[in-house]
Steps between C-alpha positions, in 0.01 A plus 500: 500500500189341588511298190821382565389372858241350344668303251804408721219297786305364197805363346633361857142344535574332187834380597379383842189298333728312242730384764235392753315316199857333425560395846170341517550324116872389619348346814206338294766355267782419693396444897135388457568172310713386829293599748124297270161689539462568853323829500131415634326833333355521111718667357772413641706734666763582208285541227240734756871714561508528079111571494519759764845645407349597109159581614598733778839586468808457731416654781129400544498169336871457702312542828226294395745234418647489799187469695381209311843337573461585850195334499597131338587308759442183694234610750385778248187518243429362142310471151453767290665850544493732175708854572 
């Protein structure tokens, strides 16, 4: 039973990290041309969201993600921010 519990939040982990990772390659591909290089931090913010979302998973590296984009903004920081 355990086991089974186990598996079933490991795979839905799994699931949850390749769509996050898609979202962020879709919005790389498709949204980020339009909009030019405007994020102010190294690296920028989308390819921080794919560092942080394989090095940590969904749920940390989702949370760190969404702090860093929290962060880039007109009156906010800069430079160089590894996750």
């Amino acid at each position: 039973m355990l086991a089974s519990f186990r598996f079933l939040i490991a795979a839905t982990n799994a699931l949850l990290q390749l769509a996050l990772l898609g979202a962020v390659r879709c919005y790389q591909w498709w949204l980020s041309p339009v909009f030019g290089q405007a994020c102010r931090y190294s690296p920028t913010c989308s390819n921080y969201a794919l560092q942080a979302l394989r090095r940590y998973g969904p749920w940390r590296g989702g949370w760190k993600s969404l702090t860093r984009l929290l962060r880039c903004h007109p009156w906010g920081g800069g430079g160089s921010d590894p996750p």
